[in-house]
N, C-alpha and C positions, 0 to 999 in steps of 0.2 A: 590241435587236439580238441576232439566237442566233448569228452565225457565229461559229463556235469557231475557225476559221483567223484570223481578226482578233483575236479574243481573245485567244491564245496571239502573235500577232506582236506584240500591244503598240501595234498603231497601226492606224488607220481603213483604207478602201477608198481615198480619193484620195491618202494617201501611197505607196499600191503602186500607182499609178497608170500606173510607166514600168515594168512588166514582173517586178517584183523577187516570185518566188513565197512564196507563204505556208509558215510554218514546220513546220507540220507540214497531212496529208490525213488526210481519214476516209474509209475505205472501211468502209463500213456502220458495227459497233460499233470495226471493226480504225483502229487512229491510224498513220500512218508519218510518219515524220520524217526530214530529211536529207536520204540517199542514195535512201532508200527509197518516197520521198514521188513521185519522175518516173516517174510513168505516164501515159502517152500519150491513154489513155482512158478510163470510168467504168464500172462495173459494169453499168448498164445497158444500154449500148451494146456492149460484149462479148457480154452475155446477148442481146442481139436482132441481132448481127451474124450473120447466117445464113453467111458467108463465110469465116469464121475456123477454127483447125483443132479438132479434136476427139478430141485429147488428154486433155482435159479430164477423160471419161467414163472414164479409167483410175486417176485419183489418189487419194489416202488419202480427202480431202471426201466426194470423190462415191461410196468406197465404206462410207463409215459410215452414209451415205443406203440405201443398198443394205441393208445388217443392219440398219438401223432398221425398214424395211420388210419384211423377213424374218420379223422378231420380232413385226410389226404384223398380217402374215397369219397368223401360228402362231397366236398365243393369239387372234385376231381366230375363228379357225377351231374351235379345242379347244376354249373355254371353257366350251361345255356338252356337252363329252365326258361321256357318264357314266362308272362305274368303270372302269377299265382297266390292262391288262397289258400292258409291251411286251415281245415276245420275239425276242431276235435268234439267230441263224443263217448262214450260207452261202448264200452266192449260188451255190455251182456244186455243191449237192447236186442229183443228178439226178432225176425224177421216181418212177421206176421204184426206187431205193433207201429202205432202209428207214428212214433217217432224215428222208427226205418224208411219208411216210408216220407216223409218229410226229409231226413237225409240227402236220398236218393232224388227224390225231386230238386233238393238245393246243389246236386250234386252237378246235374245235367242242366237245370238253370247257369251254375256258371261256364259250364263246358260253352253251351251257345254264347256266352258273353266274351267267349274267348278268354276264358281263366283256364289255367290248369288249376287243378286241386291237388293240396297233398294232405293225408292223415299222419296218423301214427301205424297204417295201413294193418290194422288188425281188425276181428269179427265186429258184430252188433252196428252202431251207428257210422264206425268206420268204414267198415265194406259198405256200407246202403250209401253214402257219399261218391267212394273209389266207384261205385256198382253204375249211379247214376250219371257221373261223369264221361266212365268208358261207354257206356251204351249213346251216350250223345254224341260221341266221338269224340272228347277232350283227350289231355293227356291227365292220366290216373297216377301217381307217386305216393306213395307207401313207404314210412320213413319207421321200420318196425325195433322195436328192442329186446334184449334177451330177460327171459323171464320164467319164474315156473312153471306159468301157465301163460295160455294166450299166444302159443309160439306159431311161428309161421306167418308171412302175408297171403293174406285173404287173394282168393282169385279173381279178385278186378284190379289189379295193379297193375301198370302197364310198367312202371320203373321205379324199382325199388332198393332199396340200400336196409340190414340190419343192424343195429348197434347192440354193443357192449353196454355203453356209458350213456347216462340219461343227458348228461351236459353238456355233451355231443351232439346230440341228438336236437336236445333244444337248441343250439345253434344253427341249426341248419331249417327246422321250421322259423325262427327267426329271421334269416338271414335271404331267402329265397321265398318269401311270401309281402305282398302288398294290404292283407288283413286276416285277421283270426277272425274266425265266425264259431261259437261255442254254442252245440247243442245239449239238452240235457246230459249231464257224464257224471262220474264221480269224483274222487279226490283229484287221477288223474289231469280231468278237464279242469277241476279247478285252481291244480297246480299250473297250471300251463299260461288259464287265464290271469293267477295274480301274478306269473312272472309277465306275461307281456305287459298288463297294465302298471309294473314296476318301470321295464324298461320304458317306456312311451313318457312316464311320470317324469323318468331322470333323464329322458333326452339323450339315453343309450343309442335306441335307434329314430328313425324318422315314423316321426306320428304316424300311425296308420289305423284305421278304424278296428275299435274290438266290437262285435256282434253278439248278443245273446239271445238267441233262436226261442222263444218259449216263453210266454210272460207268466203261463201257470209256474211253471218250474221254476224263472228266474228271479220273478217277482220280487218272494220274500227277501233274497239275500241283496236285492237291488235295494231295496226300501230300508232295510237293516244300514247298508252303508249307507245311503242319504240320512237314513232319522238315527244314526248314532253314532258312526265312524264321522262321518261330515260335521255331524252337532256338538259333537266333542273336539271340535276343534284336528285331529289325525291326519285330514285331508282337507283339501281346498277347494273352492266350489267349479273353479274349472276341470277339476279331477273327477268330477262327475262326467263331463262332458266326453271322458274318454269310455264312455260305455255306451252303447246305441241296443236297446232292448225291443223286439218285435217277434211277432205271430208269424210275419208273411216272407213268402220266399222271395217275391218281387220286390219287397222292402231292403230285404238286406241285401241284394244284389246293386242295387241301387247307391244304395250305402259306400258299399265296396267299389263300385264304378264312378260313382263322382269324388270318391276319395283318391283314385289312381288318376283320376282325368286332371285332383290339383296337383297331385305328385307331379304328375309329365309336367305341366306349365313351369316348373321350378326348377327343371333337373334338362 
């Protein structure tokens, strides 16, 4: 006999004969006991009551379902990314300014170096990258997120995935890129740059070069971490060295190409 509610009560079916419930339920692998055991009906019958409410689709279960599956189209999608760079930027650089423009030139530089690029494939600095990649004829990847605003990948995206989850999301710029290159942005960009430069720190992932595009723009916060983060003791002085700051497009391609050229030797 398998029932484990008999089992665990210590006595057959016809001595619970007059009603007296079993000590403990299973609901699938989960055991309830007690208090916890009156439930009115079975998992199955929940799952096929078309009638019932639908709550359900908002609780922790059903959203680890959800990132599971997140994770299951990202790498489902990247895995035969070839080389690539992600570079992030500003959504509200406007077309017509010079830092779209620079993008788009850094965009199609790596396309002919044989990079694919990926953004966060949304407007301003991102499309001007995705823009100048596809027009070199690279591959363009737009890894975009849901949001109140900013919705949609921009139309230079050749292969793109949306997400729910930001942590998601950064996994997979992470995980499918050979170096970050950081054009002027805002929180966004600088959330992105101090996770990678965390991960590179702690030996999460393999070194790979972080680029900061702009010595106007990048300068000050460059100088801030060397003359006070560094000086105070925070960081270390090889922890500098994980930042590479320049003007030129031809620099930081450079950058990113002899940093993949030590990768291969090792791997």
């Amino acid at each position: 006999m398998n029932d484990v509610n008999d089992a665990a009560a210590g006595q057959p079916d016809e001595e619970r004969s007059g009603g007296e419930q079993p000590r403990e339920k299973q609901r699938g692998p989960v055991v309830l006991r007690r208090q916890q055991r009156n439930e009115s009906s079975t998992t199955d019958q929940r799952l096929l009551d078309s009638r019932g409410h639908s709550d359900w689709v908002h609780t922790d279960p059903w959203r680890v379902l959800r990132i599971q599956a997140e994770f299951v189209e990202g790498f489902g999608m990247l895995a035969e990314l070839p080389r690539a760079v992600t570079v992030f930027g500003s959504a509200r650089t406007p077309r017509e300014h010079s830092e779209y423009a620079l993008g788009r030139e850094l965009g199609a530089a790596l396309a002919r170096d044989n990079f694919a690029v990926i953004t966060g494939g949304g407007p301003g600095t991102m499309e001007a990258v995705n823009r100048g990649c596809q027009e070199a004829g690279g591959l363009s990847v737009g890894l975009g997120i849901e949001l109140p605003f900013e919705q949609g990948l921009n139309d230079w995206v050749d292969l793109g995935i949306n997400f729910r989850y930001f942590f998601a999301r950064k996994t997979m710029f992470v995980k499918y890129s050979q170096a970050f290159v950081c054009l002027p942005g805002g929180f966004g960009t600088l959330d992105e740059l101090f996770e990678a430069l965390t991960l590179v720190q702690t030996k999460k992932v393999t070194k790979f070069p972080v680029v900061l595009m702009g010595t106007e723009y990048w300068g000050g916060l460059y100088d801030w971490i060397e003359r006070t983060v560094l000086s105070h003791g925070k960081i270390g002085e090889n922890d500098m060295k994980l930042l590479y700051l320049t003007d030129e497009v031809d620099d930081a391609v450079k950058v990113v190409h002899e940093a993949y050229r030590a990768w291969e030797d090792t791997h």
